[in-house]
Structures are given as C-alpha cells and as structure tokens.
BABAKOL-836492 format. One line per field, with one value per residue (C-alpha): residue in three letters; chain; y, x, z. Coordinates in steps of 0.1 Angstrom, whole numbers. Each point is the difference from the previous one (the first is absolute). Example, Ala and Ser with C-alpha at 12.3 -4.5 7.8 and 13.67 -1.06 7.14 Angstrom:
rest = [ALA|SER]
kette = [A|A]
v = [-45|34]
u = [123|14]
w = [78|-7]
//
This chain:
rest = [UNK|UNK|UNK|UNK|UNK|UNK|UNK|UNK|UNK|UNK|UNK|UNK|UNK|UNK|UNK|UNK|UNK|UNK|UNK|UNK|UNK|UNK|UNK|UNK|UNK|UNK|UNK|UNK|UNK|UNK|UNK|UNK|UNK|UNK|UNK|UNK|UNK|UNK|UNK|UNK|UNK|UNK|UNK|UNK|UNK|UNK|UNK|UNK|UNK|UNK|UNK|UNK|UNK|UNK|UNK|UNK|UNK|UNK|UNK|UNK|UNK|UNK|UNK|UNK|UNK|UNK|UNK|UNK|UNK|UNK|UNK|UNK|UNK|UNK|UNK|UNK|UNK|UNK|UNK|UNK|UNK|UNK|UNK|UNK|UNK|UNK|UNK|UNK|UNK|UNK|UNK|UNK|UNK|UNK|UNK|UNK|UNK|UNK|UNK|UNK|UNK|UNK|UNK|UNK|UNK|UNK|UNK|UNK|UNK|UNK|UNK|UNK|UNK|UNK|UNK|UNK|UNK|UNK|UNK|UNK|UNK|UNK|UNK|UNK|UNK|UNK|UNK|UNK|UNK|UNK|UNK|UNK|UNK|UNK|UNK|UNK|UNK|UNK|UNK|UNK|UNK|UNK|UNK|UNK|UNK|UNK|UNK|UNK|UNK|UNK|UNK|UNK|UNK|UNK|UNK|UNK|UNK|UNK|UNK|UNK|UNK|UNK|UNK|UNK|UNK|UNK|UNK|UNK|UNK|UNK|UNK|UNK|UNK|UNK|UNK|UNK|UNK|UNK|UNK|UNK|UNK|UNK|UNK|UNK|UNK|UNK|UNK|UNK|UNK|UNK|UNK|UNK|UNK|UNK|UNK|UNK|UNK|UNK|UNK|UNK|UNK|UNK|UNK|UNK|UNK|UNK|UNK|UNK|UNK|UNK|UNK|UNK|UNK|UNK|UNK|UNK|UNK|UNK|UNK|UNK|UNK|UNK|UNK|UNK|UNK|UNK|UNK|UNK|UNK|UNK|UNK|UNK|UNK|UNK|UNK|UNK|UNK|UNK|UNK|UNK|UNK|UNK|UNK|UNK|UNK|UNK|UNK|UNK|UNK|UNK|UNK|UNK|UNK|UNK|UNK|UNK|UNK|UNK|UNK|UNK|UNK|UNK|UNK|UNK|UNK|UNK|UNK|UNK|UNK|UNK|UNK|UNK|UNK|UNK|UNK|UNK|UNK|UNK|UNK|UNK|UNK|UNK|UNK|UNK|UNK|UNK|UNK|UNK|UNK|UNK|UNK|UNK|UNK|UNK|UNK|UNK|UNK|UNK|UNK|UNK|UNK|UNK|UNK|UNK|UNK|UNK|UNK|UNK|UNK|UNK|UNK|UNK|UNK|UNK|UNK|UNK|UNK|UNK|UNK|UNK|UNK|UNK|UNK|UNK|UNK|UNK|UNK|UNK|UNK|UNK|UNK|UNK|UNK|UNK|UNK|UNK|UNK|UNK|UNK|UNK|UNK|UNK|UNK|UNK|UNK|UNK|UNK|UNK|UNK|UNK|UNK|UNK|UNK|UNK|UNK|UNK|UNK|UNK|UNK|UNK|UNK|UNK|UNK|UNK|UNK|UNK|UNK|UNK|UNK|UNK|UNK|UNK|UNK|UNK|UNK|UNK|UNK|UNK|UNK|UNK|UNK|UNK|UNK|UNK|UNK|UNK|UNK|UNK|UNK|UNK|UNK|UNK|UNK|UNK|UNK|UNK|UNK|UNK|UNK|UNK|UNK|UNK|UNK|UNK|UNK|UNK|UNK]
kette = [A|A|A|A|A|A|A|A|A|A|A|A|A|A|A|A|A|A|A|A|A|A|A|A|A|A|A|A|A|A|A|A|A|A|A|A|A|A|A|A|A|A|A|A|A|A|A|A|A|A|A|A|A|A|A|A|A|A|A|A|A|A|A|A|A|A|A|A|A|A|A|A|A|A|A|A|A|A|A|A|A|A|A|A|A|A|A|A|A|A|A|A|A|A|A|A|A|A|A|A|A|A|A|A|A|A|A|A|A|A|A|A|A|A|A|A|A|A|A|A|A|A|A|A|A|A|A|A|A|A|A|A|A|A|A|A|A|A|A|A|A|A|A|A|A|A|A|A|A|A|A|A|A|A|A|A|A|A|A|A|A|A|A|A|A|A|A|A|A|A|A|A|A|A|A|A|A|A|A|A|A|A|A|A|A|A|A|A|A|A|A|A|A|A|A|A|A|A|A|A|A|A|A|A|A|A|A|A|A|A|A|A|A|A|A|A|A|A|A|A|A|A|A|A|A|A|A|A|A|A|A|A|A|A|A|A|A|A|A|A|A|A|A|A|A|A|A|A|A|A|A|A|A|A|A|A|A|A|A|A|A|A|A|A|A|A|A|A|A|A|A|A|A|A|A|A|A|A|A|A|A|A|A|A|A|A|A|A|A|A|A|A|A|A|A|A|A|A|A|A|A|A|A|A|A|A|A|A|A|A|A|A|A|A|A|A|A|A|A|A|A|A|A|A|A|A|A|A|A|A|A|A|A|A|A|A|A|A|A|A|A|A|A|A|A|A|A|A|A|A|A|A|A|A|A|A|A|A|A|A|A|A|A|A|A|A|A|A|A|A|A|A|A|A|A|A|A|A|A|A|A|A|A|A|A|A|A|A|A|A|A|A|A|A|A|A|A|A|A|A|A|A|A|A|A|A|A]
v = [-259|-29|-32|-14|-37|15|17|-13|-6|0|-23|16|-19|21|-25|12|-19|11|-4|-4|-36|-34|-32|-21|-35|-24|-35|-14|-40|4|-14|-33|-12|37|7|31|-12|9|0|25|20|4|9|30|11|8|23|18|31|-16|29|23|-30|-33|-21|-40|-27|-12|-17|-29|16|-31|-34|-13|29|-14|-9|11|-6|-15|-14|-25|-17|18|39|9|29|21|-1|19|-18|-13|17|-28|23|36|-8|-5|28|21|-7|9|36|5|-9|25|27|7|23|21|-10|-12|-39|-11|-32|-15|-19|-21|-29|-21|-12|-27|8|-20|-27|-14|-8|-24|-20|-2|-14|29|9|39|22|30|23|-28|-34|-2|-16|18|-12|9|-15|-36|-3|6|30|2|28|16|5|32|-14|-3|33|16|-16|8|40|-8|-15|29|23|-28|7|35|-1|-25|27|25|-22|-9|36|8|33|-9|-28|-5|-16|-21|2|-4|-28|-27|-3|-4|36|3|-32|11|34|-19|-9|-32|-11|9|-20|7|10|12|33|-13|2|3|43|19|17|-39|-5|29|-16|-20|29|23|-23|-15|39|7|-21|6|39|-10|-15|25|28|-23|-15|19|33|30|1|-36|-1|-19|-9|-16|-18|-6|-14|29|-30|-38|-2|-32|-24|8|33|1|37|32|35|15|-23|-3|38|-4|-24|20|29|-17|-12|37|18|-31|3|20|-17|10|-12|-15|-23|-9|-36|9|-19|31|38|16|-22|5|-12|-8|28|26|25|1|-23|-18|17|35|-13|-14|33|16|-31|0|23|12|-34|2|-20|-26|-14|-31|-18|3|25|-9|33|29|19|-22|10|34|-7|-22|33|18|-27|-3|11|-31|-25|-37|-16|-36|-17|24|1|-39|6|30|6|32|16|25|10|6|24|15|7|12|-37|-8|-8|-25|-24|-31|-10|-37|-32|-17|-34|35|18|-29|-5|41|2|-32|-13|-35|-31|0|33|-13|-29|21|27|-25|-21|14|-6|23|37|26|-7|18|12|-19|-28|-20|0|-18|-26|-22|0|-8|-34|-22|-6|15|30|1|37|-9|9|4|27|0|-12|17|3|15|16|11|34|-14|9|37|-8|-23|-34|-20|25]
u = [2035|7|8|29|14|29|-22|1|-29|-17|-23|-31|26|29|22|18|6|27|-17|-38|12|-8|7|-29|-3|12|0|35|-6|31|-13|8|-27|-7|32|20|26|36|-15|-29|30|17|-30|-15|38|4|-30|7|0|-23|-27|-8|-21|4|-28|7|-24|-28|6|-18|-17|-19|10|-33|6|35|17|-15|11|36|14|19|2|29|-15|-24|-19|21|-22|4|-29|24|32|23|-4|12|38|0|-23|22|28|-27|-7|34|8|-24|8|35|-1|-23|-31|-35|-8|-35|-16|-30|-21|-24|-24|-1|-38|-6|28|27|-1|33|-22|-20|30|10|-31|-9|-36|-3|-24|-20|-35|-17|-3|-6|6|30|-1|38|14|3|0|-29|-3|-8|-22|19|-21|-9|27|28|-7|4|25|22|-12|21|28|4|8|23|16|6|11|24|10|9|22|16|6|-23|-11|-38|-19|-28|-31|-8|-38|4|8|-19|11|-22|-7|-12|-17|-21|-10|-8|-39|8|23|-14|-35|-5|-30|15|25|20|-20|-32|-2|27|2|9|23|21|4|30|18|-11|10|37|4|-8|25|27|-5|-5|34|18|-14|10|39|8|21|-24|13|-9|-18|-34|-9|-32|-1|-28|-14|-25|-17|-10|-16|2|-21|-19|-1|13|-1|8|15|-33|-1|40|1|-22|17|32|-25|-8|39|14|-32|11|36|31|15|34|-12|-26|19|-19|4|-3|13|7|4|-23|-28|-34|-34|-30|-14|18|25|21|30|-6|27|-20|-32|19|12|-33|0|34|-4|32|17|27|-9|23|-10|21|-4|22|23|31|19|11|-26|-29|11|-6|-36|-11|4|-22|-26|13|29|19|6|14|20|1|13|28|13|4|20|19|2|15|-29|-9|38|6|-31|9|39|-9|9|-35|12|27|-37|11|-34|5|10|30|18|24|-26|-15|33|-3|-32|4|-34|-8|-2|-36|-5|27|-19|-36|15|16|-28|-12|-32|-2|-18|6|36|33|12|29|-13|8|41|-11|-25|30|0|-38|-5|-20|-36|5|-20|-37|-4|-36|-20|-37|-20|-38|5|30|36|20|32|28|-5|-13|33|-3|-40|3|-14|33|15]
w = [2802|-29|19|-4|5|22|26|32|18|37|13|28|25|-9|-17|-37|-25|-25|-30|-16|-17|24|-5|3|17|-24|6|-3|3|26|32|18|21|4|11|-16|-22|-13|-34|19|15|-33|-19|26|7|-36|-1|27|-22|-25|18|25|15|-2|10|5|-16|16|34|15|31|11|-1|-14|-29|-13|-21|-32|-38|2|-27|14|37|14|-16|22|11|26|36|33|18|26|17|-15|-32|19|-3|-42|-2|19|-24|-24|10|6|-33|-14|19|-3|-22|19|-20|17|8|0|3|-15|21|-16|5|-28|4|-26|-21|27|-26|11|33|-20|-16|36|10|21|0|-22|18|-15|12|-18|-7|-39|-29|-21|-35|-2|27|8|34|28|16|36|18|24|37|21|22|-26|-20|37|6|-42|11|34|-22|-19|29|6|-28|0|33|-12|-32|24|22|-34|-6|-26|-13|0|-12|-28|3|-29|-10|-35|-29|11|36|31|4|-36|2|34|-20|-31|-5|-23|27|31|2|39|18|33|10|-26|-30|-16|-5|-13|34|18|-30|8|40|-2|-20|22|34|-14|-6|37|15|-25|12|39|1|-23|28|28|-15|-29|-4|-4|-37|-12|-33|-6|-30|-14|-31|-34|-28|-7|-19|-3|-34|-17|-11|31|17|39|-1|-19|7|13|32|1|3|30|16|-3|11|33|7|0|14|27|2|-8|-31|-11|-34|-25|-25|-28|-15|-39|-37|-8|13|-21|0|3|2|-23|10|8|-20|33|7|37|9|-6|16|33|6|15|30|12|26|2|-9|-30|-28|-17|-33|-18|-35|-30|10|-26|-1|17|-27|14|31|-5|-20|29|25|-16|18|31|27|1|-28|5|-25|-1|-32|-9|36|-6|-31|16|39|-6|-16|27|5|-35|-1|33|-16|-36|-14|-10|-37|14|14|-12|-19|-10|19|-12|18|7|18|18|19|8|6|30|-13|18|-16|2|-17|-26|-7|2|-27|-18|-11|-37|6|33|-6|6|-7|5|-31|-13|11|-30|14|33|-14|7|38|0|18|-23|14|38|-13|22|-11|-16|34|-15|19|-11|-29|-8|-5|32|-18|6|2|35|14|-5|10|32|-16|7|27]
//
C-alpha cells in the first residue's frame, strides 16, 4: 500500500501518531537562562498541529554542556539539567499537546559547541583536548569521571521529560554535539574505553543510550517513544566518519535496544553519498531493526512531502513549519494548497516566531533562507547576527534547524 502523509503511525511501544509528518527540533533562540519562555510558549503553542509529532529543540542535559550558540545574552539554549527547569517545561508539553499531538524533547550535550560557555568564562569540555582551527576558545578534555557522570545526566533528564509529561525524548548524537564528536575519529583522539577503535568510539553512544532506556523502563509509561538521532556523515575538510561506520553504529544501538525511531540528520531528503546510488535514507533501512525511520532536509511543500516518503516512514519538516504552523493540519483536512509558502511581517505575527528566529531569518545574508525574506529584512538587528559557526572548515547553515546543528 502507497504511503501517505495522512497515515497514522505506531511506534514498537504502541503509541500512534496521527500523521507520517514531524516537526523536528528547531532551535528557537527563546530561552532565558534556560528557562522556558512566553515567547517559547507562544511559538510551540502555535504548532501544536504543525505535525503528528512535535519534537522540541535541543535541551541542555548537563550543566557543563550548555548553553550553546545564543545570539544574544538573554537567548539561550533551553536546559532541564536541574528540577528548577520542570515547571516551564511542563507548560511546554502542555502547550504541545493540546491538540492531542505527541511532545518530545531533545536532549543534547553540547560538547565543544557550548560556545556561550566560553564568553562566560566557563571552561568548554570535549573527548579531546585539541586544537580547533575554528573556534577560538580552548577546549577542555572531559575525565572518565565526568563522561560517567553527563551518561548519568542524561537519565536525569529523561526522567525529568517524563515528569514534564512528555511523549518520549530524543537523544541527540548528531550535528556536531558530544555524541557525534565521541563517535568522530578527527575528534575523538583517546586511547582508553572511549576511543581509539571504532568499536570504543561507539561506547558513550552506546552507554547514554542505556540509561536513557533504564529509566524509560523503570518511570515512563509503557508507550513512551525513544528516539535516536544522526548525521549519517562528518565529511569536511577532514573526514570524522562516513555512512559505512555510521550504519554500524546505528547497527549496534538497535541490535542493543528497542528504538521507537532512527532520525536521520540530512541537508536534504534525498541525498546521497559519493558512492552509492542509494539515498541514506534507503541504505539506513536494512539496520533499524524494527525502528521507524525519520528523515529531514528541504522539505518545502506538501509535494516534497510526498517525494520524501518514498525514502522513509516519517518525514520532518522544518523551514515551512516555521513559515506556516499549520502545515500538517492543512494536509490532514484537504487544505494543503492554502500552505502559506512565504514569510511576510503578516505571517510572522501568525506564525508567533521569536525574536531570535526574526532576527536569524531576517538577516539577508542567512542561508538557507525563508522565502520572502526580502519583506522582513527590516526587522533584522544590525550586526547581532553570530550565525557564521565554522565547522571543519566549513559553513554551519541554516538548514541546521531541520538538521540539529543549532537545535
């Protein structure tokens, strides 16, 4: 039977989503000393139909992970590292749920991307002590004693998601982040169980993984979702790792542990490798183990929607949900040709987007952009723009918020 983007969909843990579209974590620039927000509020409330799933940006798990890429001092990552953060992420999931969609949370240590860390004076920590070329402050190798103690944190955290009332949570082992970075060769330079084979690289995956599942079995409701998340690969300039040795990794998770889903980190739905005729969206497939697959990247329209399907069973949309929250409940009522596809000083106000995603989207030199940009170049803050995050040698863009970069 043809797939279709108004199916709804169970998890292996029984819980149904209403559709095959999901919102993936995008970050907002909404937090206040990682405290929800109004502005948070408003912006989540208004999607609660923007999806069958809604997933919320990346979360500081840790203290020594957070905060990461703000653009100014008082828009900060969003944290739940300490139970002063439950009662605004309570609101939160509230928020998202009233319509009867699903509420996840990304959980996510930052690694050496906590930049706002450094400008705090707050020492950065990563699985290595090294020299980055693109960033200009020193990185810190974290202990045996600390990573045990980030893997403990993000139990933490999850148990801290469920009190909230999520749906699930989502690890975050892609774009960058500590997970990605202990997996990555050119990042990881360790000797011990932490690095040094591809096998020890995979340990602090495969250990945050375990206690993220030990306290879902042990707190959560039998249906809570768990969700793992990728960059199938870190070519740049230098080569971390590619698809071959991701696909293992992702191998050993789900041979491991019962993941609701795989979600694929990618600039666009369709793409593929050097060298293979297969999207990574096709060659995940055979090492999900019974895991749905979610891919993201450059979904615009209902009609790339669809095309993206024909890849995977669940497809998040991430720039057009930010120019129309409606975009899953126009699909799901026939209205898909009433998707507003431009952003206009109008559609800002409609679409509740924060003033740290008006000034990111604003700016004219920010790609990918939202189209009809051109009409809200006027809002854009002269000069608060600190978009141009170099990774190895390269340009992180903006179609990191549909990939996990700045979520």
């Amino acid at each position: 039977m043809t797939k279709q983007l108004t199916d709804s969909v169970t998890f292996r843990h029984g819980a149904t989503i209403s559709s095959r579209i999901v919102q993936p974590p995008m970050l907002t620039n909404s937090g206040k000393d990682g405290f929800v927000t109004e502005d948070t509020l408003a912006y989540y409330g208004a999607r609660s139909q923007s999806a069958g799933m809604i997933i919320v940006e990346y979360t500081g798990s840790s203290e020594n992970g957070w905060p990461s890429r703000s653009w100014a001092a008082d828009r900060e990552q969003l944290a739940i590292f300490d139970d002063k953060f439950l009662p605004g992420m309570t609101k939160l999931a509230t928020a998202i749920k009233k319509d009867g969609n699903k509420a996840l949370l990304q959980i996510c240590h930052t690694g050496r991307e906590a930049n706002y860390r450094a400008t705090m004076g707050k020492p950065v920590y990563a699985p290595s002590a090294m020299d980055v070329p693109f960033l200009d402050y020193k990185l810190h190798e974290l202990s045996d004693e600390q990573i045990r103690q980030i893997i403990k944190d993000f139990g933490t955290a999850t148990e801290r998601a469920i009190k909230a009332g999520f749906d699930g949570v989502e690890i975050h082992g892609a774009n960058h982040y500590l997970l990605q970075e202990f997996f990555s060769k050119w990042s990881n330079r360790r000797t011990d169980h932490w690095g040094g084979s591809l096998e020890k690289r995979m340990n602090f995956a495969k250990e945050v993984c375990a206690e993220v599942m030990r306290v879902v079995k042990q707190e959560a409701p039998k249906d809570f979702i768990v969700g793992y998340r990728i960059s199938p690969e870190e070519i740049h300039d230098t080569v971390g790792y590619d698809w071959h040795e991701s696909t293992q990794l992702i191998k050993a998770l789900t041979d491991q542990f019962d993941f609701d889903y795989v979600h694929l980190s990618l600039p666009k739905y369709d793409t593929k490798p050097k060298d293979s005729d297969r999207t990574f969206g096709e060659l995940f497939q055979p090492v999900l183990n019974g895991a749905k697959e979610i891919i993201v990247g450059d979904v615009m329209s209902e009609e790339a929607a669809k095309d993206a399907l024909n890849y995977t069973d669940l497809v998040a949309v991430g720039r057009a949900i930010l120019i129309d929250p409606e975009f899953g409940l126009k699909i799901k009522e026939g209205r898909g040709d009433q998707i507003v596809h431009e952003i206009s000083p109008d559609q800002v106000k409609a679409a509740k987007l924060t003033p740290g995603l008006i000034n990111l989207f604003s700016d004219m030199k920010m790609e990918p952009h939202l189209p009809g940009r051109e009409s809200i170049a006027h809002l854009h803050e002269a000069g608060s723009l600190n978009a141009a995050v170099i990774h190895n040698g390269t340009k992180s863009d903006i179609s990191d918020l549909e990939q996990g970069t700045l979520k």
